[in-house]
SEGU-426404 format. One record per atom (N, C-alpha, C, O): residue in three letters; z negated, x negated, y negated. Coordinates in steps of 0.05 Angstrom, whole numbers, plus 5000, padded with zeros to 4 digits. Each point is the difference from the previous one (the first is absolute). Layout:
N
ALAZXY/...
This chain:
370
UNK391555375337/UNK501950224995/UNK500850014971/UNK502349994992/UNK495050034990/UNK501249904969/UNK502549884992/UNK501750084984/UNK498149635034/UNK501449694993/UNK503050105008/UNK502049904990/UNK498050365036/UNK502550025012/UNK501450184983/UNK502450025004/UNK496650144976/UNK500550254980/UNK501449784973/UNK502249984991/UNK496049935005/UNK500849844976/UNK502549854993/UNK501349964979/UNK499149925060/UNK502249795003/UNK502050184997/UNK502049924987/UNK498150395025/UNK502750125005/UNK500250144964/UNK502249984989/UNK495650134995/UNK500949984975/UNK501349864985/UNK501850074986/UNK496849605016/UNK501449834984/UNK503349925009/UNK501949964984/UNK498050045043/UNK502850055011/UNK501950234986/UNK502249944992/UNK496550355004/UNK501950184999/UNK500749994969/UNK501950124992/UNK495849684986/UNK500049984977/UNK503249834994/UNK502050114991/UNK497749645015/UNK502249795005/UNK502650115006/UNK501749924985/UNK499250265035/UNK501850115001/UNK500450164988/UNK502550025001/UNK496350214979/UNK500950114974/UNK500449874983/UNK501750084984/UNK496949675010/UNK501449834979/UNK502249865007/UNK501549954981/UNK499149965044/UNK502349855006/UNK502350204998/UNK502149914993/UNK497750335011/UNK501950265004/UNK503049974984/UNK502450015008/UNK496549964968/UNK502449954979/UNK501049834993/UNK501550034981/UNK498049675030/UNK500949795005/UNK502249975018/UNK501249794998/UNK499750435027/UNK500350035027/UNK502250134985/UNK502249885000/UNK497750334988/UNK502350134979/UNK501549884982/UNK501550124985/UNK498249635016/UNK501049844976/UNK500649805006/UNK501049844985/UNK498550095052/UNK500849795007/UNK503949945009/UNK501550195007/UNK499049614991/UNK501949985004/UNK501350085027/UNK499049935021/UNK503350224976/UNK501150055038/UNK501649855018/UNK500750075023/UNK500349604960/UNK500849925019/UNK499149694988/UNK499949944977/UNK499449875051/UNK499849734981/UNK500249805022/UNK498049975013/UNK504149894992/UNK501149815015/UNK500049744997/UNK501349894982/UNK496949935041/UNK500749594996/UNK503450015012/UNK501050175015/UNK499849654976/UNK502649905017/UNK500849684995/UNK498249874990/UNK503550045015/UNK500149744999/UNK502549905018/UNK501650135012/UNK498049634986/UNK503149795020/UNK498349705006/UNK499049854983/UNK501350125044/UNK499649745004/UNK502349835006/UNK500750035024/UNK501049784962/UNK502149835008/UNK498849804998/UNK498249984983/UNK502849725044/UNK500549814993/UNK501249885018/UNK500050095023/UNK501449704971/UNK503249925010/UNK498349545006/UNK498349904986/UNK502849995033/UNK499949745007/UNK502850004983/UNK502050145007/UNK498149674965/UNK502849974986/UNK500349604997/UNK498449815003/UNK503750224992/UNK501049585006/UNK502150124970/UNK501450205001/UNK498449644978/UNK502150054977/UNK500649724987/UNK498349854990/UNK503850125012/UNK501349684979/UNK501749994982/UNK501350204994/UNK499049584993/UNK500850034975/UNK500249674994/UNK498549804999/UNK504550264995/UNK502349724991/UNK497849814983/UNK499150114981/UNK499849595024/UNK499049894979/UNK496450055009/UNK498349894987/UNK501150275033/UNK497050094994/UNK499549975024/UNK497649945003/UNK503450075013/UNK499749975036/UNK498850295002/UNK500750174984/UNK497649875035/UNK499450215014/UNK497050105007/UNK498149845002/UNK501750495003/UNK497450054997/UNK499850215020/UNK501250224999/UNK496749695023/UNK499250255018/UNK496950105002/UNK498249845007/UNK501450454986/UNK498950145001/UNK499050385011/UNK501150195011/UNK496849754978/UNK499550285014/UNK499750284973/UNK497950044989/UNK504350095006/UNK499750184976/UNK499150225001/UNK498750045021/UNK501550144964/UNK499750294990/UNK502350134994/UNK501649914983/UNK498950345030/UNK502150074985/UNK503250005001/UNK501650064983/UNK498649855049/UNK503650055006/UNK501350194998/UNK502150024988/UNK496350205029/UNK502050214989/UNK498850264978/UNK501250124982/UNK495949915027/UNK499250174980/UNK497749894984/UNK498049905011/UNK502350124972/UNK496449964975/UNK497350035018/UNK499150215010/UNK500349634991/UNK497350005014/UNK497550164976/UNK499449954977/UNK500050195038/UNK498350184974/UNK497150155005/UNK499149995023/UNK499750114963/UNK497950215004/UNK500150304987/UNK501549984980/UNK498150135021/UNK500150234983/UNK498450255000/UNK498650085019/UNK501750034960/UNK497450315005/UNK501550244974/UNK500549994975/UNK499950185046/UNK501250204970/UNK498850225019/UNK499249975023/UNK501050314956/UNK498850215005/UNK501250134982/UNK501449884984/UNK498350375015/UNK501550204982/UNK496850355004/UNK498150005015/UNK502650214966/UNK498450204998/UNK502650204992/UNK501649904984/UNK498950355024/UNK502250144995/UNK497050154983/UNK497650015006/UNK503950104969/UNK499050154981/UNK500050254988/UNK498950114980/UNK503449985048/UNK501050214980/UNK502650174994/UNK499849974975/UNK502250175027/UNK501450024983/UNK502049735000/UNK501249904981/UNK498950025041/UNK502749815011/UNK498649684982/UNK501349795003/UNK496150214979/UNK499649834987/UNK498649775032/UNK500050045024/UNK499149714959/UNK499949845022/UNK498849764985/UNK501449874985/UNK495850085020/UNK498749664993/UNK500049805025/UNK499650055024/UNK501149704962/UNK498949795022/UNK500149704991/UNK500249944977/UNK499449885045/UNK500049734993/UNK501449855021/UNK500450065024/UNK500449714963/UNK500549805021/UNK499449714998/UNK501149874983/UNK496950025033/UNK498949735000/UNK501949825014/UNK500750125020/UNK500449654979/UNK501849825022/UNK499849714989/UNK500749904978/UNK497849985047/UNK499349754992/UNK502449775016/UNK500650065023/UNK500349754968/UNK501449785018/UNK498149885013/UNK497649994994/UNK503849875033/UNK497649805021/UNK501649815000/UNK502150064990/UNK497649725019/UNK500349765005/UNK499250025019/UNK497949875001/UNK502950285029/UNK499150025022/UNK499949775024/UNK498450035019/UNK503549724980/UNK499349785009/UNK497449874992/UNK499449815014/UNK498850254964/UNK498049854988/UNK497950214990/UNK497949924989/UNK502650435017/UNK497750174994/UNK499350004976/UNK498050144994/UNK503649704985/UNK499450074967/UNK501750204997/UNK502050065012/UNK496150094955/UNK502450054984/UNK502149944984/UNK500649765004/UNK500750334981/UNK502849944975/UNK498750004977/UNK497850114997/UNK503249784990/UNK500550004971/UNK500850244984/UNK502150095007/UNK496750014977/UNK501050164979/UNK500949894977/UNK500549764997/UNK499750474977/UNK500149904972/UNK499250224990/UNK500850225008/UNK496949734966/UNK499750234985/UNK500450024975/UNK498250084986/UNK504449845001/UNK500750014976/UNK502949954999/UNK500849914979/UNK501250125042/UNK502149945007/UNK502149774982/UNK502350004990/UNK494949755013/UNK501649774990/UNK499049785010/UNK498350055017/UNK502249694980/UNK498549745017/UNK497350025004/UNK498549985020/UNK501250074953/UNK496449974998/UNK499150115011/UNK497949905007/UNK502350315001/UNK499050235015/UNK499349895032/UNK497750025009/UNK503749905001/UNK500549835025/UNK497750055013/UNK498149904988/UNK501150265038/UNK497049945007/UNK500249815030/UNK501950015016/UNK496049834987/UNK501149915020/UNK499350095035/UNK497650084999/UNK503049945019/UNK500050105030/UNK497449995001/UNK498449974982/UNK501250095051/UNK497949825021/UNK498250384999/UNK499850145020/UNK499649914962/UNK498550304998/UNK501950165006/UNK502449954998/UNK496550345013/UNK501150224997/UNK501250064975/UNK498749954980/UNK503750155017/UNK500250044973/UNK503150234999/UNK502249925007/UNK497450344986/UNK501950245007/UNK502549984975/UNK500550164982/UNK500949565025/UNK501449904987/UNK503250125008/UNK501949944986/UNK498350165028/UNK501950215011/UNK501050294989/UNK502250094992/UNK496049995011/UNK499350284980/UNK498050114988/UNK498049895010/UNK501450234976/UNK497650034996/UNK499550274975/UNK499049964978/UNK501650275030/UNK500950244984/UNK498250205002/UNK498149985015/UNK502450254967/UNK498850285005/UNK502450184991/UNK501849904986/UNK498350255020/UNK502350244995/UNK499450215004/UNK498450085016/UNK503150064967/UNK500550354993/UNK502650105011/UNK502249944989/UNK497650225034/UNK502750005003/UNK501050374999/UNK498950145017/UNK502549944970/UNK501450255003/UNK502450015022/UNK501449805003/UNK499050405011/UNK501950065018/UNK503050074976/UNK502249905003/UNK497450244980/UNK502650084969/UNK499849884989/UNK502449924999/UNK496049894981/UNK499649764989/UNK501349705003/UNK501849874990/UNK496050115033/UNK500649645008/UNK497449935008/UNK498650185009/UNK500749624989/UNK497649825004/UNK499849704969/UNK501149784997/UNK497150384988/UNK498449774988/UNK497549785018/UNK498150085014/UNK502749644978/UNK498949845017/UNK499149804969/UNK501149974978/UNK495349875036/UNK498749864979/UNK499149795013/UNK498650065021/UNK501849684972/UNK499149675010/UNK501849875014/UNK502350034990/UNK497749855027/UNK501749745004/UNK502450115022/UNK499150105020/UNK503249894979/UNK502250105019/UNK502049814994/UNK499849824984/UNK502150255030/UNK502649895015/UNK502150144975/UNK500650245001/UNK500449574976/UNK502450064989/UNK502450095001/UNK501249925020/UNK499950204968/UNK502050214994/UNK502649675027/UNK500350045024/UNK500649794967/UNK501549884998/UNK499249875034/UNK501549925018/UNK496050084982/UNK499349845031/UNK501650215016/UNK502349945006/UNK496750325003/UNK501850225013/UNK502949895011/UNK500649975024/UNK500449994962/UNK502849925011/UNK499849645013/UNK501549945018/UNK497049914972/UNK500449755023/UNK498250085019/UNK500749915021/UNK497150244981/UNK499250125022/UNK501250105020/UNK500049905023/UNK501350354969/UNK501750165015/UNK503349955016/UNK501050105021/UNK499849744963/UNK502749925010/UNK500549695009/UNK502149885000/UNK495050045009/UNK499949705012/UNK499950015023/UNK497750015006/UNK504249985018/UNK498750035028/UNK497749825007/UNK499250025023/UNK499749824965/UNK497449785010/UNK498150174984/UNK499050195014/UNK500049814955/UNK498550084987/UNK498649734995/UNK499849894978/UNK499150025046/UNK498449734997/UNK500849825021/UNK501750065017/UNK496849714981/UNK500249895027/UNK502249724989/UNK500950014977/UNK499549815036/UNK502649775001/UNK503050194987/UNK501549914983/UNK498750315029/UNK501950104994/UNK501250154978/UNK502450034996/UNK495350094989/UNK498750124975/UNK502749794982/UNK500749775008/UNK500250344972/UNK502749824977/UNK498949934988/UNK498450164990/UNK501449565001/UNK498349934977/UNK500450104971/UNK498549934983/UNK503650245012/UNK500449994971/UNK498050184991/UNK500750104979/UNK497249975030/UNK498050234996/UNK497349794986/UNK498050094988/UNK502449745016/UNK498449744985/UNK500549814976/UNK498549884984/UNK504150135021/UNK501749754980/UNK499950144979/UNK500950224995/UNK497349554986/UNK499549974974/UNK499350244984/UNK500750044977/UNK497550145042/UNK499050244992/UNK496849914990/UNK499249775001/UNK499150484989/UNK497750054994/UNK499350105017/UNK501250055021/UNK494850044967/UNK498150135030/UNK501050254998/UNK499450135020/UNK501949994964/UNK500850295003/UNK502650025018/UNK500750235005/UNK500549605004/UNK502050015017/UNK500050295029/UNK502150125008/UNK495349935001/UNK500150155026/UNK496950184976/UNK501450174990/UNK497749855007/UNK497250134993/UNK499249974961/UNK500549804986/UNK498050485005/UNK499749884977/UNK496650115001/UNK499450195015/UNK498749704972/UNK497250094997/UNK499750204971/UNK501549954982/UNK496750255015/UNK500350144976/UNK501350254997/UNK500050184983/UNK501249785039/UNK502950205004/UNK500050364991/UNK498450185007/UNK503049834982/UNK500550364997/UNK502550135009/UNK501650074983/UNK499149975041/UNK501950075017/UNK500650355001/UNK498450194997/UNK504149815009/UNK500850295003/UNK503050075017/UNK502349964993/UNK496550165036/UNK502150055011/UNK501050335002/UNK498250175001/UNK504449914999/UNK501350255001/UNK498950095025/UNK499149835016/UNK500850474990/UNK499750175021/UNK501749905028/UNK502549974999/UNK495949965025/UNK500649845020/UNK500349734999/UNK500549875020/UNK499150024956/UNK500549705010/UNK497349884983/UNK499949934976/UNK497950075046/UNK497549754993/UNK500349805020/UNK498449815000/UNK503750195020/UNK499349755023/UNK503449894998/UNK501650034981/UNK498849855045/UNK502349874998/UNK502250195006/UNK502050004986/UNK497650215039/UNK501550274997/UNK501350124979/UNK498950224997/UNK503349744980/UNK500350204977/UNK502250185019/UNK501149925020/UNK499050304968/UNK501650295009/UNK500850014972/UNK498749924981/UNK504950235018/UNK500650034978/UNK500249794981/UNK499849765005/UNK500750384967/UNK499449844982/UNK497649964985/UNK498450194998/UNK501149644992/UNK496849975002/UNK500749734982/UNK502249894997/UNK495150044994/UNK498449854972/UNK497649925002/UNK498250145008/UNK501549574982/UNK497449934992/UNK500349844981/UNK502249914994/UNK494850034992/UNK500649884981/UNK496549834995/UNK498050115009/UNK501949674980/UNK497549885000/UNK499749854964/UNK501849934985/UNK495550065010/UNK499849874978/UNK497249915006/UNK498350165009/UNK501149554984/UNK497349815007/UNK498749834981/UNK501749884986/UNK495650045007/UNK499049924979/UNK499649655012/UNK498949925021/UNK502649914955/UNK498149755002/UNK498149954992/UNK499249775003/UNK498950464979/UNK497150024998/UNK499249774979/UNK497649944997/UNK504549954989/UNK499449754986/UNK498350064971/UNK500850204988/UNK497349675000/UNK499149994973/UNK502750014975/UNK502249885001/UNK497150244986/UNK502350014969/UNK500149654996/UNK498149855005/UNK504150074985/UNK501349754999/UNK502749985011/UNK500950195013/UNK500649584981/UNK502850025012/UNK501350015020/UNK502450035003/UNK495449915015/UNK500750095037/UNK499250345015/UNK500050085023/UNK499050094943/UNK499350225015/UNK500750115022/UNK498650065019/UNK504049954978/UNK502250235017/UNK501049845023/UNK501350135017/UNK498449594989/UNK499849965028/UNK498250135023/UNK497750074997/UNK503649945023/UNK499850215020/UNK499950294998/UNK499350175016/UNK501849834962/UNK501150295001/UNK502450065021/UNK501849835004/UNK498250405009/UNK502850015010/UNK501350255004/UNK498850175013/UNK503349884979/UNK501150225000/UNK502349995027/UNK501349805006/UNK498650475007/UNK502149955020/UNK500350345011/UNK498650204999/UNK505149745014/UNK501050345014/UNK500949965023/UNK500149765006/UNK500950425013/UNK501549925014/UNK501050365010/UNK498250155006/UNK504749964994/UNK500350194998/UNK503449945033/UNK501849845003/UNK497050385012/UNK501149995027/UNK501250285010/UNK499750234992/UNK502049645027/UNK500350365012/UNK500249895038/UNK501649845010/UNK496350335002/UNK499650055027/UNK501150135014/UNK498950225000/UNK504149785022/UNK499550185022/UNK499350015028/UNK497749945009/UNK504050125003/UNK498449955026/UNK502149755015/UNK498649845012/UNK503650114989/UNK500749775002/UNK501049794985/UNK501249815009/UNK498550244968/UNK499949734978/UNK497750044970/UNK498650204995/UNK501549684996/UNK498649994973/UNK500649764988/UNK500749805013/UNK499150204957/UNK500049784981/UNK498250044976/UNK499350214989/UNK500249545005/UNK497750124969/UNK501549624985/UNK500949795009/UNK498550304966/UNK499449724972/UNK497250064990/UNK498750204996/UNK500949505001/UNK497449944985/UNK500349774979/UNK501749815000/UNK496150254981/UNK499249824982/UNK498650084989/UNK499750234991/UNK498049405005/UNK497349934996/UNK500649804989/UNK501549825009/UNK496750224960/UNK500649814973/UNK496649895007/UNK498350175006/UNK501249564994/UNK497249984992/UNK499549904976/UNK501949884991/UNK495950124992/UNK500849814978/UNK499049774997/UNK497750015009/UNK502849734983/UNK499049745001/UNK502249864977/UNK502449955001/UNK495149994974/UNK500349964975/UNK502349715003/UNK502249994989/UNK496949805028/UNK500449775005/UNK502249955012/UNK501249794994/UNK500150425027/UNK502249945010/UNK502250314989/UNK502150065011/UNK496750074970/UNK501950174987/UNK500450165031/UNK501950005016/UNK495850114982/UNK499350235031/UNK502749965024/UNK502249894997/UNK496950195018/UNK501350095026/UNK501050225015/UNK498350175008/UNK504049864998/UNK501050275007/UNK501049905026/UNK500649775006/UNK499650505012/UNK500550045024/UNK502450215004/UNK499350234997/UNK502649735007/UNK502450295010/UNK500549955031/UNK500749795010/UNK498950435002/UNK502049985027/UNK501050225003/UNK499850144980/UNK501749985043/UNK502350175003/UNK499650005033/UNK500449775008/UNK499150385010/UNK501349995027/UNK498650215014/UNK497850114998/UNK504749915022/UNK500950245019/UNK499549985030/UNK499249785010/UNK501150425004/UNK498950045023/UNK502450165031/UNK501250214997/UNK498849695019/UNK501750275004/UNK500049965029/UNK500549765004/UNK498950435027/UNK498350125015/UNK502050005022/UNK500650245001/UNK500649655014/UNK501850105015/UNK499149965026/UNK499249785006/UNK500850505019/UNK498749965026/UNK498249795000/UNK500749805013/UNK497250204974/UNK498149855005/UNK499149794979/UNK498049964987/UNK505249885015/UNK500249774984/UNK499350034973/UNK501350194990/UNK497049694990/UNK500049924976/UNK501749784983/UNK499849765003/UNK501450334985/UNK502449744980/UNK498850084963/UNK499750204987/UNK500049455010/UNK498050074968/UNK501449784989/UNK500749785009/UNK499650334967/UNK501649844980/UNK498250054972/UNK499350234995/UNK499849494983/UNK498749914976/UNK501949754990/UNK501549835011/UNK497550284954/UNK501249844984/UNK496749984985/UNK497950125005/UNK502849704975/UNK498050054987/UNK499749694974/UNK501149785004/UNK497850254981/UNK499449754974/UNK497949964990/UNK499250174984/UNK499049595020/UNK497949964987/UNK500649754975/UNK500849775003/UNK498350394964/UNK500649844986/UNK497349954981/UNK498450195001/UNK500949544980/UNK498750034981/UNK501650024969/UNK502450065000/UNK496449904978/UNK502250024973/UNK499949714996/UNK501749914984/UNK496549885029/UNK500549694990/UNK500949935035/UNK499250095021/UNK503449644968/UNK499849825026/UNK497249945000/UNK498550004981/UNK500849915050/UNK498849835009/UNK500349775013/UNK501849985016/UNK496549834980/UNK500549715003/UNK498150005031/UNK500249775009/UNK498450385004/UNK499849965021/UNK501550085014/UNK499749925023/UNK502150214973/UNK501750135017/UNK502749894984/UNK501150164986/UNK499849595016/UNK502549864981/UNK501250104977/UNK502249954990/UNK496250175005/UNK501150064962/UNK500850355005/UNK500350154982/UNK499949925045/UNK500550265012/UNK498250204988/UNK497649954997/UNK503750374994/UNK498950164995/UNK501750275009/UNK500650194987/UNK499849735040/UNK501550235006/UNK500549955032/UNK501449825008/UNK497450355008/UNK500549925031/UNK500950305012/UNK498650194997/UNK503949815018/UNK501650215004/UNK500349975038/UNK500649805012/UNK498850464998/UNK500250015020/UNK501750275024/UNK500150234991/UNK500749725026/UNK500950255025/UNK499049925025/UNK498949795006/UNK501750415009/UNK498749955024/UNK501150235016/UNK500150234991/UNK500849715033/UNK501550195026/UNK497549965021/UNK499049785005/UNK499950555009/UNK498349935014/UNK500650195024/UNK501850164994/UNK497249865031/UNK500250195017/UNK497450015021/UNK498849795004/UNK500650375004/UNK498350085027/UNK501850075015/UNK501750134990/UNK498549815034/UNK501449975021/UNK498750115022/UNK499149815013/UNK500550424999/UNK498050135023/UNK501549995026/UNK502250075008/UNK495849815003/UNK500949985033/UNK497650155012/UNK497849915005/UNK503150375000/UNK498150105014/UNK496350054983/UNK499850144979/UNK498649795029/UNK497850124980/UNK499149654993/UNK497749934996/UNK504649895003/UNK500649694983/UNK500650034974/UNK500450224991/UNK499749544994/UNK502249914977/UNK500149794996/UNK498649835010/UNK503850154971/UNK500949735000/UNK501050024968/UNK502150104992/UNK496049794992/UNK500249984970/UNK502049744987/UNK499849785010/UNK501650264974/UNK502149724993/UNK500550154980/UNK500550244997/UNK499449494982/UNK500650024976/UNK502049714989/UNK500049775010/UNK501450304971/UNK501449744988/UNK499650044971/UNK500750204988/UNK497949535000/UNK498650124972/UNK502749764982/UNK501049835015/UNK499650184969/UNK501649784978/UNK498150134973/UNK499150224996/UNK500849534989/UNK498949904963/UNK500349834993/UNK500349785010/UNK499850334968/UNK501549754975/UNK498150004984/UNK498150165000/UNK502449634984/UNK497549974977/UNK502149894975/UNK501749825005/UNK498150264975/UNK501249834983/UNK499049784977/UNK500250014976/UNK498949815039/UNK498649724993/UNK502249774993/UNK502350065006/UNK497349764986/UNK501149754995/UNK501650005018/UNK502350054993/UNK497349895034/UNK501449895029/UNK502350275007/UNK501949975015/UNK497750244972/UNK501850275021/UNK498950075022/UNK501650095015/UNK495449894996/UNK499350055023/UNK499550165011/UNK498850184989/UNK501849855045/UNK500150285015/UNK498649895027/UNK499949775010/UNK499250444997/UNK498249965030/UNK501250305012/UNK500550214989/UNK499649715036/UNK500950265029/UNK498249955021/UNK499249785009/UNK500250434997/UNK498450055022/UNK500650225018/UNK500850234996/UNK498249615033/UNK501450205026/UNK497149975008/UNK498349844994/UNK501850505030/UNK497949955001/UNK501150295031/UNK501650194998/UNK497249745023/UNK499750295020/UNK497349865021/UNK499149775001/UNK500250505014/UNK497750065014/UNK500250145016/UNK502150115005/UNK495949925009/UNK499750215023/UNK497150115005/UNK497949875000/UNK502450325003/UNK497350154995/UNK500050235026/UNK501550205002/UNK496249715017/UNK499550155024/UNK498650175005/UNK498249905014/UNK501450344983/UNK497950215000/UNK499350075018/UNK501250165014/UNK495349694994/UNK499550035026/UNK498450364997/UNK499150145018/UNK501049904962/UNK498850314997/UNK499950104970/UNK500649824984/UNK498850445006/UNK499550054971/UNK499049794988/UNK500849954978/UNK497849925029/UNK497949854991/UNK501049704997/UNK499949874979/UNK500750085036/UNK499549705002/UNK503249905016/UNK501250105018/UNK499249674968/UNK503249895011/UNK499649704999/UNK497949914990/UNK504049925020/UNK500349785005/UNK502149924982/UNK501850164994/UNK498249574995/UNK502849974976/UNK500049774991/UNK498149894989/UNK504849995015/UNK501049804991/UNK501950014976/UNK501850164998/UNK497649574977/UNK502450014982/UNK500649704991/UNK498549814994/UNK504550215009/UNK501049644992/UNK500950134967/UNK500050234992/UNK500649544997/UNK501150034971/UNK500449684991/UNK498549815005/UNK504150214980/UNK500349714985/UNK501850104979/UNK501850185002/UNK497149624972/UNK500750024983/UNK501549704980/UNK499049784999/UNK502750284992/UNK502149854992/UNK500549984978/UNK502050114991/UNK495749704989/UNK499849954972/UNK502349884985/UNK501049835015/UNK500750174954/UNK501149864992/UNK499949904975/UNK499750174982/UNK500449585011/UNK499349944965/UNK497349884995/UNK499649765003/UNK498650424987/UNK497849984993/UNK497950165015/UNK497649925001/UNK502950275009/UNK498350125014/UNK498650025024/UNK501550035020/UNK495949954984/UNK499549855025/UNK498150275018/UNK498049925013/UNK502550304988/UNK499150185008/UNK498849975032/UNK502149975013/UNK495450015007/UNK499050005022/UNK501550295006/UNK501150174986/UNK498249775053/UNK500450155012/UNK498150315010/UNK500350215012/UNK497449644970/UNK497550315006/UNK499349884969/UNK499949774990/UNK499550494999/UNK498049954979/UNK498050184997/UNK499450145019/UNK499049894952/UNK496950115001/UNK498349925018/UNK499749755000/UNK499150385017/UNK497449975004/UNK501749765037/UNK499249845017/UNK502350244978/UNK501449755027/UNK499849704996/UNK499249845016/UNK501850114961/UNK499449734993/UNK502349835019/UNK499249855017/UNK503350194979/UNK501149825015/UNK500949804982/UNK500650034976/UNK499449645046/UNK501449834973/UNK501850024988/UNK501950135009/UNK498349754961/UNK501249984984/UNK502049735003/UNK499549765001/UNK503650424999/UNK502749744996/UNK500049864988/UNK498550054982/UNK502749735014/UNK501349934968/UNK501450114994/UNK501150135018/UNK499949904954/UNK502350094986/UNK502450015011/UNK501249794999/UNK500150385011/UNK502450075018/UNK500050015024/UNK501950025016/UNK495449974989/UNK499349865039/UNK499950255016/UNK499450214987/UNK501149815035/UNK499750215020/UNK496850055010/UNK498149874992/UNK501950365025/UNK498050055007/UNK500050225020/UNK500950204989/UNK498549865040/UNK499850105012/UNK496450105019/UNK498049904992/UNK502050275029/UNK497750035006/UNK499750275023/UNK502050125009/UNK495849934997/UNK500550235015/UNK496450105007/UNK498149854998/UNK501750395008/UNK497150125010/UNK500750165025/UNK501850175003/UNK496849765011/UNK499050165028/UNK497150174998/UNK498049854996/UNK501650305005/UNK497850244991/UNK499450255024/UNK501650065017/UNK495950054979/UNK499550215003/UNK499250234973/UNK499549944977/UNK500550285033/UNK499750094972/UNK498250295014/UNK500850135020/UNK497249934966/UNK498950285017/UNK499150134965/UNK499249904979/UNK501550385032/UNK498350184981/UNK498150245001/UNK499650115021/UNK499449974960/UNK497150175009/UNK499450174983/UNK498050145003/
């Protein structure tokens, strides 16, 4: 009887101490994630051809964990963890933690190379956000791409960019009242600034990066501009501008981007080019609780040769429920000059043309989310 007194003390002890932990615990905290992968066949003028099994047709194959604690007085803490998968092969992605080459980490591990934040968010304020996020300037090739990823994804979101292109590490972010996600209402603002963490010497201020992007939301159109300067001593930094719009009709989505990625020196990997200029016409096309995404991308580069690449690209995407759909996408692309741009790039790996060579391809996929 002692042993049975004791146990329910030390029990009732533990729960007074846990008590205020229970008060302090957070009130909401969610896994989520995306499983894509697509059977894809992609070729390329000069390289022959490559079939495989990918990641990633139509949505980011991912992991994730965020949570939030309301505080108060409309105040609001939280986090967000988001790791990339390589879900044909169960690895992780690559990060970077100094937003320059060296930084480079390589795959195969988990690694919350996606996002990776804490934030303060006010309801009159905004939301201050701290560590690795999604750039002022990515927002708009995100948002106004009907693919996002996949074969069909435009390549100019790659060409002759840095690792800060989609994500910067270090990050000090700040969005206006209603707009921390892809949803902005109104007019609305953000703005980011990121450390390349470098030792004093003449490469300090690489990976630094300064970046805005200032929009206005309604309910059937919106448009925002961005620009993201990174700095890189060597190629006289890198800047990012784009521009594009949105606009909602019965159903249908129609998206239009411009946009310029430049350094201050030509480059000789890229033909003496220091300046690659791009547009792009896109649509979602709804058939019923379907779509049908098509895009027509044109770029120029201004290199030695005058070279320009176009890319077509549509799909079909079958929604066998909230969750989970069935989806196909063709795309070919039509290099000229010097530029030899594939038909999937990043983590797709499709072959590489020769110089002016074509390249076409396509993914068949499932895609579920959770």
């Amino acid at each position: 009887m002692g042993t049975t007194k004791l146990a329910f003390h030390t029990l009732g002890t533990m729960a007074c101490a846990l008590a205020p932990l229970g008060a302090w615990a957070q009130s909401s905290v969610q896994i989520y994630g995306v499983m894509d992968m697509a059977v894809s066949s992609y070729r390329a003028e000069g390289a022959g051809s490559r079939q495989m099994l990918t990641s990633s047709g139509n949505q980011a194959s991912r992991l994730g964990f965020k949570g939030h604690e309301e505080l108060g007085g409309g105040l609001r803490a939280g986090f967000d963890l988001e790791a990339g998968l390589n879900a044909d092969t169960g690895t992780g992605q690559a990060s970077n933690t100094n937003n320059q080459a060296s930084g480079t980490s390589a795959g195969s591990g988990l690694t919350f190379n996606r996002k990776s934040y804490v934030y303060l968010q006010d309801k009159n304020w905004g939301e201050l956000r701290l560590g690795r996020d999604y750039t002022p300037a990515f927002w708009n090739l995100f948002l106004y791409d009907p693919f996002r990823v996949g074969v069909g994804m435009s390549a100019h979101v790659l060409h002759g960019t840095t690792v800060t292109a989609f994500r910067a590490s270090n990050s000090v972010g700040y969005f206006s009242p209603g707009c921390s996600g892809p949803g902005c209402q109104g007019l609305f603002f953000q703005a980011m600034t990121a450390f390349g963490e470098n030792a004093a010497g003449p490469e300090r201020q690489d990976g630094n990066v300064y970046g805005a992007r200032l929009g206005y939301g309604a309910a059937q159109w919106d448009a925002a501009i961005a620009a993201v300067t990174t700095r890189n001593r060597a190629v006289d930094d890198y800047t990012q501008i784009n521009l594009a719009a949105s606009y909602l009709w019965e159903g249908h989505k129609f998206m239009a981007l411009a946009g310029e990625n430049r350094t201050g020196n030509r480059l000789a990997a890229l033909d003496g080019a220091n300046r690659v200029r791009f547009w792009q016409l896109g649509a979602v096309w709804k058939v019923g609780t379907d779509a049908i995404p098509m895009s027509l991308m044109r770029l120029t580069r201004n290199d030695h040769a005058g070279s320009s690449s176009q890319k077509y690209a549509v799909g079909y995407v079958h929604n066998l429920s909230k969750r989970t759909a069935l989806y196909g996408t063709y795309a070919y692309v039509d290099n000229r000059g010097s530029i030899n741009l594939p038909v999937a790039t990043g983590a797709l790996n499709g072959p590489i043309p020769t110089a002016g060579g074509n390249a076409s391809g396509f993914d068949l996929g499932i895609r579920h989310s959770f």
